[in-house]
C-alpha positions as CSV (number, residue, x, y, z in Angstrom):
1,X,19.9,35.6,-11.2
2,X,17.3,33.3,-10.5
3,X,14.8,30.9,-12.3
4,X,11.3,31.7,-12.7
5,X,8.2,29.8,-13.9
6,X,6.1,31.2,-16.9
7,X,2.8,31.0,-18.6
8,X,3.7,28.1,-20.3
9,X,3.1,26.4,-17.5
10,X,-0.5,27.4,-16.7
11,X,-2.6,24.3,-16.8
12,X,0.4,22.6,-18.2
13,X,2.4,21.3,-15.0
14,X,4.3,18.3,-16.4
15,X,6.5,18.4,-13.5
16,X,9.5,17.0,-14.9
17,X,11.7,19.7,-13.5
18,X,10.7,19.1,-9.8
19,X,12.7,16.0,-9.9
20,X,15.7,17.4,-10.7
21,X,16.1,20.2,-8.9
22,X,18.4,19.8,-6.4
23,X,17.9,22.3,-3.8
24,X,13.6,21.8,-3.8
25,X,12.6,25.2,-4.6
26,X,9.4,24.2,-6.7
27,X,6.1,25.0,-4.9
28,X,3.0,23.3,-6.4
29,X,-0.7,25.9,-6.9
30,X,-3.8,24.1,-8.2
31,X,-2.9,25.0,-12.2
32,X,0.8,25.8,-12.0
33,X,4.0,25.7,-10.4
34,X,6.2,28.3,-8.8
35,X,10.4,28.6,-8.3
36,X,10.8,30.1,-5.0
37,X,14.2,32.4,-6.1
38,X,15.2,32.7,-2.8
39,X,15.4,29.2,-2.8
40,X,17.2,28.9,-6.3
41,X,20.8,28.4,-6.6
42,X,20.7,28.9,-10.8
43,X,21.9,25.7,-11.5
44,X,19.7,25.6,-14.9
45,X,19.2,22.0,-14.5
46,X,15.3,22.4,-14.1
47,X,15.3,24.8,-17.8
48,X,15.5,21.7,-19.8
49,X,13.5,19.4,-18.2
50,X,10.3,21.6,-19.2
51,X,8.6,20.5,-22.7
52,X,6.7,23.4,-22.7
53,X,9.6,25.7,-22.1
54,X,8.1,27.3,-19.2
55,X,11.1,28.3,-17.1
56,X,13.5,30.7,-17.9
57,X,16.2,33.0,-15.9
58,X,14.5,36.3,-14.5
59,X,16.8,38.2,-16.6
60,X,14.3,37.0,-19.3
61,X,11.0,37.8,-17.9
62,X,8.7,40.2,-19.0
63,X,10.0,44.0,-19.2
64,X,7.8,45.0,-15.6
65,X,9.0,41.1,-13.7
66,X,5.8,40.5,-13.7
67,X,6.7,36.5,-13.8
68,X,9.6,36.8,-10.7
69,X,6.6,38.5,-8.7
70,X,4.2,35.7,-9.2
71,X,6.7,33.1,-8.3
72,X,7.7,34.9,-4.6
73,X,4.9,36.0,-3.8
74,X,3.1,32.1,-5.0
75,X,6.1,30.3,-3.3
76,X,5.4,31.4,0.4
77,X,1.9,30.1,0.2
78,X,1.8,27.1,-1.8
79,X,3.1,23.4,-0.8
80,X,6.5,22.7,-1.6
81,X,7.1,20.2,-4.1
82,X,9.8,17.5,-4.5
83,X,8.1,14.6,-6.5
84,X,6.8,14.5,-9.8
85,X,2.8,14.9,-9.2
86,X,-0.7,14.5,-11.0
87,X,-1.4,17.1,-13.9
88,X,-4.1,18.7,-14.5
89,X,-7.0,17.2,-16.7
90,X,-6.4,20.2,-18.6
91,X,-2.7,19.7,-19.5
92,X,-1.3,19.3,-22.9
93,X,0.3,15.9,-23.8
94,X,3.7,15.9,-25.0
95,X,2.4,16.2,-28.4
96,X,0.8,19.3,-27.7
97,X,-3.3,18.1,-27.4
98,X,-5.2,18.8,-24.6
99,X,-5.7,16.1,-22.3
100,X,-9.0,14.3,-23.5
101,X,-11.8,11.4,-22.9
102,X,-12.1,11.4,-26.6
103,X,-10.5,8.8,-28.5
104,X,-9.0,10.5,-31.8
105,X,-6.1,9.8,-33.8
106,X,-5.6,13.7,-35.5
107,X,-6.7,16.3,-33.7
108,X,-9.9,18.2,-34.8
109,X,-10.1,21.6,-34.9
110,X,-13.5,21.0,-32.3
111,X,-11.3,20.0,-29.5
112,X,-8.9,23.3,-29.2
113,X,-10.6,25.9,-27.3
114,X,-11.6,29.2,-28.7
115,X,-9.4,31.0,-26.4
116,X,-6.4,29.0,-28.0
117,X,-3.8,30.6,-29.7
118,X,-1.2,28.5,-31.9
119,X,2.1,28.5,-30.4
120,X,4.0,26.7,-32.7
121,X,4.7,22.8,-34.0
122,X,6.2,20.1,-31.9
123,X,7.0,17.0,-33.7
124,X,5.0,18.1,-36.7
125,X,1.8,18.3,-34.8
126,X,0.3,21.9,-34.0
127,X,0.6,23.6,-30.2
128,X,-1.7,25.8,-28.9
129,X,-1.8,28.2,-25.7
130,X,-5.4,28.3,-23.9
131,X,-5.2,32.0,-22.9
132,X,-7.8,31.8,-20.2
């Protein structure tokens, strides 16, 4: 078994795991990250460290491994990563809202993207998935 790095993480990248992982296997792409499982020992450490839930053990990816794939193939041609970096502009905050310049208190239903789909509710405050 190794660890792999899903859609959550798609213009997400909060990076958290990065700093945990003790062997280095994370490999940074402009919008996302990628384990390298060749690389991963499946400690699990990095699992928890993702707000979004992004990375999960190949034995849960999709039915066709569509997400082990995209991490070996991503991993070999991407910059390894070992520090916690800058995310995205287009990254969720922990709360769940994009990223913005916009100074709001609640967010407005202007600010999600049409291509959003609702996720879920983290702390009480709605999360949503750009799917693009």
């Amino acid at each position: 078994m190794t660890y792999i790095v899903t859609d959550a993480c798609v213009k997400c990248k909060f990076m958290d795991c990065v700093e945990v992982c003790p062997v280095d296997c994370f490999y940074e792409g402009e919008n996302f990250l990628a384990i390298n499982p060749d690389e991963c020992i499946d400690c699990g450490v990095c699992e928890p460290e993702c707000p979004v839930d992004a990375i999960k053990p190949d034995t849960e990816d999709d039915p066709d491994g569509k997400w082990l794939r995209v991490n070996s193939e991503y991993s070999k041609v991407w910059p390894n990563i070992t520090v916690k970096g800058e995310p995205p502009p287009t990254r969720p905050s922990s709360s769940g809202k994009r990223a913005s310049s916009r100074n709001t208190s609640a967010p407005s239903r202007a600010a999600v993207p049409d291509s959003a789909v609702h996720i879920g509710l983290i702390g009480g405050l709605p999360v949503f998935r750009d799917l693009c």
